[in-house]
N, C-alpha and C positions, 0 to 999 in steps of 0.2 A: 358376505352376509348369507346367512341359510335362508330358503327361503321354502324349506320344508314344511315350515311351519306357520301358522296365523302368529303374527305379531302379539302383544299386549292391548296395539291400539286397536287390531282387526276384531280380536276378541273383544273389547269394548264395543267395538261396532255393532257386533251380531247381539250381544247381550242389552241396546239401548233398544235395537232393533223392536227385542221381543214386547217391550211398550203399546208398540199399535197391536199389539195382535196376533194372531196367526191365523184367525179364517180368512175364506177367502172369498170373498164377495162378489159372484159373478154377477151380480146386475149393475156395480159400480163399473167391473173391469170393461162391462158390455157399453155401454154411457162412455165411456172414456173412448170407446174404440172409435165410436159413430163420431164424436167431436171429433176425431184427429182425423176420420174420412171425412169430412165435412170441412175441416181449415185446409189439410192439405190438398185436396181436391184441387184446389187452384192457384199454389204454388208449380203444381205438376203441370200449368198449362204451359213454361215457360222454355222446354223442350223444342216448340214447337212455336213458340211466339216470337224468340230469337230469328229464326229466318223470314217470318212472315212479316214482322215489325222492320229487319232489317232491308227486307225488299221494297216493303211499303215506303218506307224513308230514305232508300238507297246511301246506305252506309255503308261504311267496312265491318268487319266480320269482328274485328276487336273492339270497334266501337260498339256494335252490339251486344256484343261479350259482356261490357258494363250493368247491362240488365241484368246480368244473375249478384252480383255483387251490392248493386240497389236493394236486388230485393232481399239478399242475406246478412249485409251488413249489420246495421240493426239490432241484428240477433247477439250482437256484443254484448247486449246489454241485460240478456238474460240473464246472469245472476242477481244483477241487482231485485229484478223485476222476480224472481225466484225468494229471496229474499225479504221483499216489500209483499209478496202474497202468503208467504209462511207466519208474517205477524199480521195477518187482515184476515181475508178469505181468500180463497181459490175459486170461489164458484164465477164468479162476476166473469174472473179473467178464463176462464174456457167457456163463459154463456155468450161472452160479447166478440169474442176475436174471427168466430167463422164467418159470421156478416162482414166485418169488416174486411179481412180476403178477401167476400165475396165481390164483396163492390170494387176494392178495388181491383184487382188484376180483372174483371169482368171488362173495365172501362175503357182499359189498355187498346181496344182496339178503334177505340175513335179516338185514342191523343194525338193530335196537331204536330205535333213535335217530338221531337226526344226527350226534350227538359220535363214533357208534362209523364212521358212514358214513364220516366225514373222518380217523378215525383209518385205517381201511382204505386211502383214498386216499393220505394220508400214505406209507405203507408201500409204495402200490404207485410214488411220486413218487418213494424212496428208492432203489427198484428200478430205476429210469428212470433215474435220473442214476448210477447205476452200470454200466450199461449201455450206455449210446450213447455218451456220450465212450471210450471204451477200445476198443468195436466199430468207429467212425469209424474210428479210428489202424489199426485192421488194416487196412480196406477201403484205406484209404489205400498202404497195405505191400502187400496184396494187388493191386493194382493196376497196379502200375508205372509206366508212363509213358502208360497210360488212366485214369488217376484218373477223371475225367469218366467214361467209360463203367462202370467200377465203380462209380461213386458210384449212379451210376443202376439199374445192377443192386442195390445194395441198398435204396436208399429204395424200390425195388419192392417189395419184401418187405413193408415197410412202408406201402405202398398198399395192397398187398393183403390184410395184416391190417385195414386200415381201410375197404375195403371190403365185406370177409366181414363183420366184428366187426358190423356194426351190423342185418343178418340174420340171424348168431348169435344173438345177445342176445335179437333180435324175437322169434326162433322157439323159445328156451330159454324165454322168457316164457310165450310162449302154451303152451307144451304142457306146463312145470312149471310158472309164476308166479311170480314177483319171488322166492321165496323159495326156488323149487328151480336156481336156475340155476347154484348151484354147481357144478352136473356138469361144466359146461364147462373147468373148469381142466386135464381130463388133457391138453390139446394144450401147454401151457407145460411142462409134465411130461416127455412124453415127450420133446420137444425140449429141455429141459436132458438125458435121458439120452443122447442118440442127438451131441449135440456132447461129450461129456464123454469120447466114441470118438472121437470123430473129426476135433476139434481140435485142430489143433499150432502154437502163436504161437511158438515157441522160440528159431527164429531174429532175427524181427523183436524180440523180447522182448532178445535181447542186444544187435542196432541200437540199439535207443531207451534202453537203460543207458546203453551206452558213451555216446550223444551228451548224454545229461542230466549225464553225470560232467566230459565238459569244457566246457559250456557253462552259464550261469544264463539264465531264463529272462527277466530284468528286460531286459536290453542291448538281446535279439531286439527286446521289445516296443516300447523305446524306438525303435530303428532303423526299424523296420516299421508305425510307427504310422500313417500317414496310409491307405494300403490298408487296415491291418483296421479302422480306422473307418469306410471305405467300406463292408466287407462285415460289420461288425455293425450298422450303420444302415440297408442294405439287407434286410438277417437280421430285423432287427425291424420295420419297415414291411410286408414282405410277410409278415411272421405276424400283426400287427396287423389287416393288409387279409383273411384268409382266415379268421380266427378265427370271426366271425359264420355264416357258408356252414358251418362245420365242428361249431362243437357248439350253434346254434342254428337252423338250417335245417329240423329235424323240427319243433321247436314252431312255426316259422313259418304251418308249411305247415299244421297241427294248428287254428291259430287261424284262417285261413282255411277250413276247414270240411272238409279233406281226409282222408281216411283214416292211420290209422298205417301200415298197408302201402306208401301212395304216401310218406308221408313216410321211410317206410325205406328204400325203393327209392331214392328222389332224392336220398339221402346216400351208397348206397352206387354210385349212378351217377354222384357227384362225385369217389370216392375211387377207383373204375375208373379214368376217362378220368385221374385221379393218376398212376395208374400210366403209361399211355403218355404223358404230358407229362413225367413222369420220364427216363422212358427218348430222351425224343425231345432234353430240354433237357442232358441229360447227356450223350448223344454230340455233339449238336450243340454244345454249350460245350469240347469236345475242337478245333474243327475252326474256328470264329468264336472261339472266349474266350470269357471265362467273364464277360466288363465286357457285349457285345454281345445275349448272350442273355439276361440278368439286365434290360435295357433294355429288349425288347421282352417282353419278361412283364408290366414294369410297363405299359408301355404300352397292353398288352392287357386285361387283367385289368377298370379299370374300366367301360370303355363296354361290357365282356361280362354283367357285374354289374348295371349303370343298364338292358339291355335286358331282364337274365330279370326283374329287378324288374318292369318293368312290360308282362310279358307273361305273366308267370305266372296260369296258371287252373285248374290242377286236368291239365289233358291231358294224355297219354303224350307227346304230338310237344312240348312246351316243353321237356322233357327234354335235347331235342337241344342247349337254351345253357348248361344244367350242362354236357353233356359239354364243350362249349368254352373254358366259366370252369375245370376240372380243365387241361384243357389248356394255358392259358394261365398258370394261378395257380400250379400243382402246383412247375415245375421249378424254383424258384430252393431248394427244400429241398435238392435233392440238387448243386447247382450253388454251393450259397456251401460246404457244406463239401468238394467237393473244393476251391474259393477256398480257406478253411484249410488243408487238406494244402500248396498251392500257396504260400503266403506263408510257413510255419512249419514245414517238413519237421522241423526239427530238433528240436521239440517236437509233434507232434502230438498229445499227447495232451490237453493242457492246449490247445491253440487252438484242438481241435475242443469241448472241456470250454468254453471260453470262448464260441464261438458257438452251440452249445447251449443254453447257459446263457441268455442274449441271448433269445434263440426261446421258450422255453419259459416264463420272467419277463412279457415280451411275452404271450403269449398268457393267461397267468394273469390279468395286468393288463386287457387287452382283453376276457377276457371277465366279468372281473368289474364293467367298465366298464360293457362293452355288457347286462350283465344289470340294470344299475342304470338303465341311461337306457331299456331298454324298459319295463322298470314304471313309469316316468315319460310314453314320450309314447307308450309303443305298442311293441309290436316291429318290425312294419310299416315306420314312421316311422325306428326305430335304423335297422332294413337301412338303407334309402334314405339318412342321412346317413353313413353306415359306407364307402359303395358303393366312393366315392372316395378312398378311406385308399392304393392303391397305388399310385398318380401320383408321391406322395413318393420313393418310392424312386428315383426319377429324379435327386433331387439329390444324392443320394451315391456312383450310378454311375460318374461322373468321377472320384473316387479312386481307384477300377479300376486295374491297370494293363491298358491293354489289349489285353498279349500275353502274360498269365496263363490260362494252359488249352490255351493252341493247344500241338497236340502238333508237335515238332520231328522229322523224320526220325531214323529209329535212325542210331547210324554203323555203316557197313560195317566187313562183315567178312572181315576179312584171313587 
């Protein structure tokens, strides 16, 4: 199959595309950015709640593991909930979801048990998949014909909750203790009040009706298959390859003899340099595509991995190939869903619900994988075979098209 060229159906894509629009709405993109720093905020605590919960309860290291899976599972259910928001509103489901993260993962540190631990995450898992698929679909609206650069203005947000989150969490610790860190929920709080002003989906809200009224979703899927398996196979290899680095890189460092400070610092110096790999893979997949820069992430990513592995000692200056694995690992988050917006304009809510979904399953899997094989040969040992997981992603770049994301000249105005 050539794949020189946009399909019939990609071409359909871009041409339903141009429906919503092409300005680009930066106070919507800006709105969107503060909600996903506001839900994710405290998904991000779970880096760091994994060992702290696992101490406090004295479990094994795989039974702890189960806590990321709690809280991502859930997330299955994104398209539906993508879906179910593309025929209502969207506004409800990103004005309500940051409170509800908030409270829940805030609680986590006075549950009694485990059962209560994983019911918490549950809830805040529920919150997450009511959220980001319906959020995507606006950023998407909001955007125009810079998807790519929106996309990356928001997953900022979302780096940067996951950044802060895991210095929060530290510092809630040490100055209340696992069981006073509740305090932390007013920032989901005030950010469901402060969008609940100053939110308005309205207009995109009647787009994404009308096009769900004359179109089924099954047809698209059929038509467009060989791309989005491209970018759900690239979607789950590069959450597979990052999972380890994200909610096991504190224990890593923890068993090597290093303090909790250096280990929270080195998470939150992976989910920094997120942020400008976001921002760099997202305008830059506006301008190469979205096949080209997904490409060389993969390409990057492992040999950045196999070095800090074995050159990590404890010292500030190693720091510097975290910043470059963020760099290199980070962009394809914010890069395959503008890819979604760019295959399925006419659904978006359900294709961004769909690759979500994908990401999130992946990552539950991987890390309940990776918590199982390092109580087997070590943690050490997982990293080291893990290292290698984003190479793969190379084999299903070719289903790209790969002049999906290049932004085309406005037409003149007459």
């Amino acid at each position: 199959m050539n794949h020189g060229a946009a399909s019939p159906a990609v071409t359909g894509a871009v041409s339903r595309r141009e429906e919503y629009g092409t300005a680009y709405d930066r106070k919507g993109v800006a709105l969107m950015a503060w909600a996903h720093f506001a839900h994710d905020l405290y998904p991000s605590f779970l880096g760091v709640l994994v060992p702290a919960v696992q101490t406090k309860l004295a479990i094994p290291l795989a039974v702890a593991s189960l806590m990321v899976p709690a809280q991502q599972m859930p997330s299955i259910l994104q398209p539906f909930v993508g879906y179910l928001a593309d025929r209502t509103s969207r506004r409800w489901f990103v004005i309500l979801t940051p409170a509800t993260a908030a409270l829940a993962l805030s609680l986590v540190g006075l549950a009694p048990h485990f059962a209560v631990v994983v019911l918490l995450l549950l809830c805040s898992g529920l919150s997450s998949a009511a959220f980001h698929a319906p959020a995507v679909a606006l950023v998407g609206e909001f955007g125009g014909r810079h998807t790519g650069r929106a996309m990356a203005i928001f997953m900022t947000g979302g780096e940067l909750a996951r950044t802060l989150g895991p210095l929060l969490i530290t510092a809630a610790i040490a100055l209340f203790t696992l069981e006073g860190t509740a305090i932390v929920m007013v920032v989901g709080i005030v950010a469901a009040l402060t969008l609940f002003f100053t939110l308005d989906t309205r207009a995109g809200d009647t787009v994404a009706r009308r096009l769900q009224s004359e179109q089924t979703l099954r047809p698209l899927l059929r038509e467009r298959w060989l791309p989005i398996t491209g970018l759900l196979g690239v979607t789950v290899v590069n959450t597979v390859a990052v999972t380890p680095m994200t909610f096991f890189l504190v224990k890593l460092l923890q068993t090597r003899g290093h303090s909790d400070l250096y280990g929270g610092v080195a998470l939150s110096t992976l989910y920094a340099s997120g942020i400008v790999g976001s921002l760099i893979g997202g305008t830059l997949s506006d301008r190469l595509g979205r096949r080209s820069t997904l490409a060389l992430s993969a390409l990057l990513t492992a040999p950045l991995t196999f070095l800090y592995l074995a050159l990590e000692n404890g010292s500030w200056a190693v720091l510097g190939l975290i910043v470059l694995i963020g760099l290199a690992a980070m962009p394809p988050r914010a890069v395959t869903l503008a890819l979604a917006n760019d295959l399925l304009p006419e659904a978006r809510g359900p294709m961004a619900g769909l690759t979500l979904a994908a990401s999130f399953v992946a990552q539950s899997l991987a890390a309940l994988g990776f918590g199982t094989l390092a109580d087997l040969i070590g943690i050490g040992p997982a990293f080291w075979w893990s290292a290698g997981v984003s190479l793969l992603g190379l084999l299903f770049v070719p289903l790209i098209p790969p002049t999906s994301g290049r932004v085309t000249p406005a037409p003149a105005r007459r």
